[in-house]
C-alpha positions as CSV (number, residue, x, y, z in Angstrom):
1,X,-11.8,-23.5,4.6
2,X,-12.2,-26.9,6.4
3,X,-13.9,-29.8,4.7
4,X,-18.1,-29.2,4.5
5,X,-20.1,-31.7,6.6
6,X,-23.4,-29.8,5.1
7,X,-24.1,-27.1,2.4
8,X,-28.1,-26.0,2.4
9,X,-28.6,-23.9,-0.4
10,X,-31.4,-21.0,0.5
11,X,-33.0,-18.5,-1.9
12,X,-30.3,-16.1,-1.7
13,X,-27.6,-17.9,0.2
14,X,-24.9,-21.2,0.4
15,X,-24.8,-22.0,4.2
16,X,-21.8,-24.1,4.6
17,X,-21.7,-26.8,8.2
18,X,-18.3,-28.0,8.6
19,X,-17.0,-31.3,10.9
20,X,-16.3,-28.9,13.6
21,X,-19.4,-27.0,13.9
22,X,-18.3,-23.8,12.2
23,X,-21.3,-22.6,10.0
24,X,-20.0,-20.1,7.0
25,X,-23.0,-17.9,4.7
26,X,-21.8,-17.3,1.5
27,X,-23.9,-14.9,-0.8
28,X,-25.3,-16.6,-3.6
29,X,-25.2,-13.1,-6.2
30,X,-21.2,-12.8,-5.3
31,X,-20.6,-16.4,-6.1
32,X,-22.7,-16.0,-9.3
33,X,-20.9,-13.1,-10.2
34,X,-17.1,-14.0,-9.3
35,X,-18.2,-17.2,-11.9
36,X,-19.4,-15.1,-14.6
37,X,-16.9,-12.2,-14.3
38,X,-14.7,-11.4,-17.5
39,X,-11.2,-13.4,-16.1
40,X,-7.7,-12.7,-17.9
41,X,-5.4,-15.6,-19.2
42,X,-2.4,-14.4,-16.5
43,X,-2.5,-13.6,-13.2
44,X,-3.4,-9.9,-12.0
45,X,-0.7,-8.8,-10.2
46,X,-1.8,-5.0,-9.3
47,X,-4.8,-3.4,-9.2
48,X,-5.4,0.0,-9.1
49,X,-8.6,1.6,-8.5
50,X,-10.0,5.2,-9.8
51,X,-10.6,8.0,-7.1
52,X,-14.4,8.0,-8.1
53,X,-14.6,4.4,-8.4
54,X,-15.7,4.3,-11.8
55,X,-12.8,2.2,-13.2
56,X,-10.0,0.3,-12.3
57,X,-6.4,-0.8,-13.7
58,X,-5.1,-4.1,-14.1
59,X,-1.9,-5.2,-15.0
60,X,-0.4,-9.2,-14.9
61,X,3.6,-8.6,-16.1
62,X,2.1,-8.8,-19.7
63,X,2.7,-6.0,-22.4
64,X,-0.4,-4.6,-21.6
65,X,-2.1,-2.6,-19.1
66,X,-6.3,-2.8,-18.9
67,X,-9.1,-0.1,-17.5
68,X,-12.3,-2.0,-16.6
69,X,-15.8,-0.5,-16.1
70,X,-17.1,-1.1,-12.9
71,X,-20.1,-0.8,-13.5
72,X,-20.4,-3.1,-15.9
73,X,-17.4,-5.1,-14.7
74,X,-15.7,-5.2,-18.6
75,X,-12.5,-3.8,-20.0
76,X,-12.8,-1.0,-22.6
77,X,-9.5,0.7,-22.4
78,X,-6.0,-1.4,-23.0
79,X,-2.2,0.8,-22.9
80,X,0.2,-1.2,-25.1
81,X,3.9,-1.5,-24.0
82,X,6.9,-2.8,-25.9
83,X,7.7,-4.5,-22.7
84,X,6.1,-6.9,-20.0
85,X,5.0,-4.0,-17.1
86,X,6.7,-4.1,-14.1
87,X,5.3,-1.0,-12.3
88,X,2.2,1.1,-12.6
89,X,0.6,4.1,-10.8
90,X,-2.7,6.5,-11.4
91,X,-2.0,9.9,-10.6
92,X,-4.5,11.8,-8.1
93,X,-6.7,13.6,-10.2
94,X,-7.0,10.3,-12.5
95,X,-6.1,11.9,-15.3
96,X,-2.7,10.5,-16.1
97,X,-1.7,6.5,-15.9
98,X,2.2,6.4,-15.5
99,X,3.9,2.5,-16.1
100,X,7.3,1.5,-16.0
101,X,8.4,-1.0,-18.9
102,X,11.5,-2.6,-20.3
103,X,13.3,0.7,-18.6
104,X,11.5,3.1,-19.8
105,X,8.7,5.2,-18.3
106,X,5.5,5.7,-20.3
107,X,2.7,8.9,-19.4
108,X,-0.9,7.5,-20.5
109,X,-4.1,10.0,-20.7
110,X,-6.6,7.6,-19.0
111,X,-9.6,8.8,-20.3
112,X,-8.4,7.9,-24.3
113,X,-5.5,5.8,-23.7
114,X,-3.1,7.8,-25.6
115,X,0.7,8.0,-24.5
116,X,1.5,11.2,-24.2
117,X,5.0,11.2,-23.0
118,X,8.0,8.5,-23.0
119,X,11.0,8.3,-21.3
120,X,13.5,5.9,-22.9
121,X,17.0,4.9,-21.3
122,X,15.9,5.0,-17.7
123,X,17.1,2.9,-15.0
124,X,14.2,2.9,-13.0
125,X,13.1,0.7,-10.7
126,X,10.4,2.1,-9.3
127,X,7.8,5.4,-10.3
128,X,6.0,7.5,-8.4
129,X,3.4,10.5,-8.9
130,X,3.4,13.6,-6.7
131,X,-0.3,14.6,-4.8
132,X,-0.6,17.6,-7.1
133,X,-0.5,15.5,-9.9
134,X,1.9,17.6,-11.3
135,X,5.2,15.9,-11.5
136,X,6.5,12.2,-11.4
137,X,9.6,10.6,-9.7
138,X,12.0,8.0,-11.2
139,X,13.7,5.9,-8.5
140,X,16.8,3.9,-9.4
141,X,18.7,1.9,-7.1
142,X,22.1,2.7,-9.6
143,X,22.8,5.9,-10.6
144,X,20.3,9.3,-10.5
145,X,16.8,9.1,-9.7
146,X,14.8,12.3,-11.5
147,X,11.9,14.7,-10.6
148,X,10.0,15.4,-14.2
149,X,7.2,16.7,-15.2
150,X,4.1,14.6,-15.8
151,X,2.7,17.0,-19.0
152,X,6.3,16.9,-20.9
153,X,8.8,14.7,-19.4
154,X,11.1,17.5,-18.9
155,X,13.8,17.1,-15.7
156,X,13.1,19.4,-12.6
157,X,16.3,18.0,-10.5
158,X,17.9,14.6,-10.0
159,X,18.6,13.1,-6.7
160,X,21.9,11.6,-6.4
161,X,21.2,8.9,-3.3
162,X,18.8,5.9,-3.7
163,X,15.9,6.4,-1.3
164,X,14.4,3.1,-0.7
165,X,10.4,2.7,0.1
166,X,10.2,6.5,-0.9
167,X,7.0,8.2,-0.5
168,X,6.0,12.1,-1.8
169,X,5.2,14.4,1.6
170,X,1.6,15.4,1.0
171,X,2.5,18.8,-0.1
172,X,4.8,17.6,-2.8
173,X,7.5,19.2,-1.8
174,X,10.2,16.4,-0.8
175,X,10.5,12.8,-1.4
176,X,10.9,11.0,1.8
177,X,12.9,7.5,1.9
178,X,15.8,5.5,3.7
179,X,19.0,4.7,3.5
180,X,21.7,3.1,5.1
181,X,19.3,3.0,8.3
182,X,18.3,7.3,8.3
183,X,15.5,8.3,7.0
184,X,16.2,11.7,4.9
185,X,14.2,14.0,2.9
186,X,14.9,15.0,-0.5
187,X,13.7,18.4,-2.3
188,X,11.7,17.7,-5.1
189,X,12.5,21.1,-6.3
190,X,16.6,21.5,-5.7
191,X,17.1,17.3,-5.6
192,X,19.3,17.7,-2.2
193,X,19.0,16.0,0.7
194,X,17.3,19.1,2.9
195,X,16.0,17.1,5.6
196,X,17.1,14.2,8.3
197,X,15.5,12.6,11.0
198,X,17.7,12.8,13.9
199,X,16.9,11.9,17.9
200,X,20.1,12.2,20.1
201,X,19.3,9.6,22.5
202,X,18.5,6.7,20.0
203,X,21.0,6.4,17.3
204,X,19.0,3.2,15.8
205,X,18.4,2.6,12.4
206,X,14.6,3.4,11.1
207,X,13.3,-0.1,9.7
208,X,9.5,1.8,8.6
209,X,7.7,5.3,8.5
210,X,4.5,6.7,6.6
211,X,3.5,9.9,5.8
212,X,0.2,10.9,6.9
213,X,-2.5,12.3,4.7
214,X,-4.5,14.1,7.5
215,X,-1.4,15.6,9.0
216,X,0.8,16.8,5.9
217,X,3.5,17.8,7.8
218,X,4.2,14.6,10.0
219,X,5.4,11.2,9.5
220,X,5.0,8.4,11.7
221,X,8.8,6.5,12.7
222,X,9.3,3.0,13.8
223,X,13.1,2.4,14.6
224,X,14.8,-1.2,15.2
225,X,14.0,-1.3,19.1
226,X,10.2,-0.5,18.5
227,X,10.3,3.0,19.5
228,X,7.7,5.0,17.8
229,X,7.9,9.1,17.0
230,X,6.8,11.5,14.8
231,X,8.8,13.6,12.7
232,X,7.4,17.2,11.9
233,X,9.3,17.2,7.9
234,X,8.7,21.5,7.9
235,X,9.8,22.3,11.3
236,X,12.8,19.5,11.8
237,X,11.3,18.8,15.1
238,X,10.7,15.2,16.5
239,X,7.9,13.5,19.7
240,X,8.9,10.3,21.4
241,X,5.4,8.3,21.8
242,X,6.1,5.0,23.4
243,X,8.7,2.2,22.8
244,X,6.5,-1.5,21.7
245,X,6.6,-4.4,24.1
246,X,9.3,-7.2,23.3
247,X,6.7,-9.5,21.9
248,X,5.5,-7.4,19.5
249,X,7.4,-6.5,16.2
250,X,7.2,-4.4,13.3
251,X,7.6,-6.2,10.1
252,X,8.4,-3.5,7.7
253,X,6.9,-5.0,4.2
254,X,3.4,-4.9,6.6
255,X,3.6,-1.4,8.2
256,X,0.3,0.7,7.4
257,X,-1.3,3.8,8.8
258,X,-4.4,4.7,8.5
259,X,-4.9,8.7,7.1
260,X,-5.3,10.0,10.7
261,X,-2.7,8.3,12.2
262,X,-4.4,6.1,14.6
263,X,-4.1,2.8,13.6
264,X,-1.0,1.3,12.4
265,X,-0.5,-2.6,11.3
266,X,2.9,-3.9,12.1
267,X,3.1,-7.2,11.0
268,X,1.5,-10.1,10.2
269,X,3.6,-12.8,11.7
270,X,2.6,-16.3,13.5
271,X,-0.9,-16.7,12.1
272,X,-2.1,-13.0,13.6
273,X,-2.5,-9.6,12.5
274,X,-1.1,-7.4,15.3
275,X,-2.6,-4.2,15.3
276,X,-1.4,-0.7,17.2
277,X,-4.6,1.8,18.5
278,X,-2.5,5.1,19.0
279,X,-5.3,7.1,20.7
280,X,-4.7,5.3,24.1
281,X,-1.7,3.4,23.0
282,X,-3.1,0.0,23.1
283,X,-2.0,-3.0,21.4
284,X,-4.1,-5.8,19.2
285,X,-3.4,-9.3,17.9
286,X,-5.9,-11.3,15.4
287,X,-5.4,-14.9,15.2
288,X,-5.8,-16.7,11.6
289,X,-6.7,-19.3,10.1
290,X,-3.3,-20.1,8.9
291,X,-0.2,-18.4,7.4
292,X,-1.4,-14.7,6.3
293,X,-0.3,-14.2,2.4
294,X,-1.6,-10.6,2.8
295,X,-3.4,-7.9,4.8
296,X,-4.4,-4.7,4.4
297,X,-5.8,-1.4,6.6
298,X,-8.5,0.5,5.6
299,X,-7.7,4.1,5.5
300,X,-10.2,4.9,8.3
301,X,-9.4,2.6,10.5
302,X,-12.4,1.0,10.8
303,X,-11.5,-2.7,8.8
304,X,-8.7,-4.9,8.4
305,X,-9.0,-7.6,5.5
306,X,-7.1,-10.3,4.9
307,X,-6.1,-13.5,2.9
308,X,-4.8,-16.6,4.7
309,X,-3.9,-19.5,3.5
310,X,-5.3,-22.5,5.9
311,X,-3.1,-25.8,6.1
312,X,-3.9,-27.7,2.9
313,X,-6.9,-25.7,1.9
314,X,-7.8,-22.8,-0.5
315,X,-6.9,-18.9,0.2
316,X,-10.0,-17.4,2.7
317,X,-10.4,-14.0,3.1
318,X,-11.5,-12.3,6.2
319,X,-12.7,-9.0,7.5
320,X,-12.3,-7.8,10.9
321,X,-14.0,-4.1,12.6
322,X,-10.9,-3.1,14.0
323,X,-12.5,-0.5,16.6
324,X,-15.7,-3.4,17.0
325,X,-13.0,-6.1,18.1
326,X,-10.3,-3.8,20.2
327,X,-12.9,-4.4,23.2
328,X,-12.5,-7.9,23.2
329,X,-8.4,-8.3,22.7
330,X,-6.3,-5.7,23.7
331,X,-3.3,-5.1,26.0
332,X,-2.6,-1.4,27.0
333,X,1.2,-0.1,27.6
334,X,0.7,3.0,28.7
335,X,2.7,2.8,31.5
């Protein structure tokens, strides 16, 4: 935010008149309440947030791992590790919290906070938790990553190749990742590689995908030249959509898909948000403030959010209508 000319302080607003004319309304209950809210001595470094909205999880690379009300906007659950946390994740049905810590992988019930399971001597790097709640995966970057069960611990299968940004198909049923450039698809069941994206006349490497929750057996392909598909995982079958312009990239540490599959963000570079509306294949760029630390899609499509970091100022953060604003800056490519 630029430098205030003016702030007028109303009965339930801070209006803010800066040097170049740009007036800003700040709610005076949310600054209140971001003052007077419970703050930890570390930095938060992931949240995660309950299904019903209830409660949240907190973690900031300490030993511990907090639930907070949010209601009432205190913690009243802790999970102690013998370890500083380096990955956490809430299963579905919220009734497991699974974290990886010092290499091994703990199994929390969230509603008393007891640990249930352990798992010492993994190599983990990274956990994830299957949509049926039923079964967690291990991923490690040397040697086996495991399917196990989220009740006992016990090992379904191993898989013997590194999938890197893996996700779980929507039916549970593989674990979906890349590597070396191909995107495969794992059996959560056998732990062999059962499936392989594959297009004959574009031998490019994939750089991003996403599964998509509305459509359980696609997932949504970017390869290195911009071309877009979608993959049908049960059937082996594959759709050319529409290859991206050259001034427009996909960065994949940004890529995001909304449940449907018709919005995508691809990246975030130069000060904008560039945005992708697959129902008439049109293309969308916001402009920032300055450099953009992070953004995010809602699931719907309807709102992108972001943080930006303005030259010499503090982080602002921004929310756009995505469907609202498309009328006002977008390029179509369907031809």
């Amino acid at each position: 935010m630029k430098e205030p000319q003016i702030l007028l302080k109303t009965v339930s607003d801070m209006v803010c008149v800066t040097n170049d004319g740009c007036l800003t309304v700040w709610d005076s209950e949310m600054i209140h309440a971001a003052g007077t809210a419970p703050k930890m001595g570390r930095e938060v470094k992931e949240v995660l947030i309950d299904q019903t909205g209830k409660c949240f999880y907190t973690t900031n690379q300490s030993e511990e791992v907090w639930r907070w009300s949010s209601d009432g906007g205190l913690p009243n659950v802790y999970f102690l590790h013998d370890g500083p946390v380096e990955k956490l994740q809430l299963s579905p049905n919220g009734v497991h919290l699974v974290s990886l810590s010092a290499g091994e992988i703990y199994v929390w019930l969230t509603e008393t906070g007891e640990n249930v399971v352990r798992i010492s001597g993994s190599r983990a790097t990274d956990v994830l938790i299957t949509p049926n709640s039923n079964f967690g995966v291990s991923i490690s970057k040397q040697g086996l990553s495991h399917v196990w069960k989220i009740i006992s611990g016990g090992i379904v299968c191993s898989i013997h190749l590194y999938l890197s940004d893996a996700q779980v198909s929507l039916e549970s049923t593989f674990l979906i990742g890349l590597h070396g450039g191909d995107l495969l698809a794992a059996s959560l069941w056998s732990g062999s590689i059962s499936k392989r994206f594959s297009c004959v006349e574009n031998l490019e490497h994939v750089i991003a995908f996403h599964t998509l929750s509305e459509h359980p057996d696609f997932v949504l392909v970017m390869t290195a030249s911009g071309a877009m598909y979608t993959w049908n995982v049960a059937e082996e079958t594959v759709c050319w959509h529409f290859q991206l312009p050259h001034m427009f990239h996909c960065q994949p540490q940004d890529f995001q898909m909304t449940s449907c599959g018709s919005y995508a963000l691809l990246s975030t570079d130069n000060d904008s948000i560039n945005l992708l509306d697959l129902s008439p294949v049109r293309l969308c760029s916001f402009k920032a403030d300055g450099p953009i630390i992070k953004a995010c899609l809602d699931k719907t499509g309807r709102y992108v959010a972001q943080i930006s970091r303005p030259t010499n100022q503090d982080i602002l953060m921004c929310l756009f209508s995505a469907r609202r604003s498309y009328a006002h800056s977008d390029m179509d490519f369907r031809q």
